[in-house]
N, C-alpha and C positions, 0 to 999 in steps of 0.2 A: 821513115827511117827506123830501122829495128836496134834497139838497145840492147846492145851483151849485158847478162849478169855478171853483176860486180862480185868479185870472189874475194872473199873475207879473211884473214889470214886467221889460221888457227890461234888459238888463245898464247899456248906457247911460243906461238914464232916471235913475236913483239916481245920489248922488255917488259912490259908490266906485265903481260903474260906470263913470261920466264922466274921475273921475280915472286910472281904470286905462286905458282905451281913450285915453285922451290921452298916458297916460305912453308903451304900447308904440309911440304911432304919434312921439313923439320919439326913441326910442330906434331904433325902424326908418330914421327919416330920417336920425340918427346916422352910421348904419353907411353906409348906401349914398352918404352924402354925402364918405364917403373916394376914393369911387371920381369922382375930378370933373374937370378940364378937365385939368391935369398930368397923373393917369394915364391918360389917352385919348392925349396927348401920348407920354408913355413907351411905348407899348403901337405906336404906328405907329412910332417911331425902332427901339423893337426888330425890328419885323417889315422895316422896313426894311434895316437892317445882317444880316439872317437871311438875306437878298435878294442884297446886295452882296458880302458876304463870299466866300460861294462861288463867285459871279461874277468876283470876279479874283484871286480864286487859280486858279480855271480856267481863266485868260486867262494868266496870269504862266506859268502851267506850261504852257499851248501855247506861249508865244515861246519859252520853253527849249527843249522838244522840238522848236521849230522850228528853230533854232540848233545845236542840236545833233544833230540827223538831217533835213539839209532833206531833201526825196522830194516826193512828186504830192500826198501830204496836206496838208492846213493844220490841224497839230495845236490850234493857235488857236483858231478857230473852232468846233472839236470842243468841247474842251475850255469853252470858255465857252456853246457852249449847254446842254453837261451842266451847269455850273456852277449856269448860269438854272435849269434845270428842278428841281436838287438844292437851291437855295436858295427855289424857287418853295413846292416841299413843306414846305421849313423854317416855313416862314411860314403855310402852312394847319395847319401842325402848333398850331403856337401859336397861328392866330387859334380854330381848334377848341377847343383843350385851356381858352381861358379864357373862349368861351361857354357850354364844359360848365362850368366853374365859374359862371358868373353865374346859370346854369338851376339849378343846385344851391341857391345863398344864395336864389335868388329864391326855389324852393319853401321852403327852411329859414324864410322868414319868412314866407311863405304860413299855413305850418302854425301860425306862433305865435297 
């Protein structure tokens, strides 16, 4: 006598199924729902000031050096584009650093 395979109902089809795929997709939307319109907020003011910072302190400290050794340079100028370019990285550093983090939670709840 040949036995049919018993066909297993998908996880979903059954209540505890139902209730458990509902429970993790609240518990997912939970989490990711921290991250919402204020932290996108905080996330460009930080990357901003990352920007500015370096920017006129590198400005502040060419008017000094200019002031205080005028010559053919414009310490100035110098200085604040190193500024830019030093706060430019700041800020890739940090937009980098927390898309690796969102790539990371993202898979972390992929996997659940």
């Amino acid at each position: 006598m040949i036995e049919e395979p018993k066909i297993l109902p998908k996880s979903g089809s059954t209540l505890a199924g139902q209730v458990g795929t509902k429970a993790a997709r609240k518990l997912k939307a939970r989490r990711s729902s921290s991250r919402g319109v204020w932290f996108g907020l905080g996330m460009m003011g930080l990357i901003g000031w990352s920007v500015t910072v370096p920017t006129l302190l590198g400005a502040g400290i060419g008017l000094w050096l200019d002031q205080h050794d005028p010559g053919g340079r414009s310490w100035t100028l110098a200085l604040l584009v190193a500024g830019l370019m030093i706060g430019c990285l700041n800020a890739w550093h940090w937009v980098s650093k927390e898309d690796r983090a969102m790539r990371e939670e993202q898979e972390d709840h992929d996997d659940e």
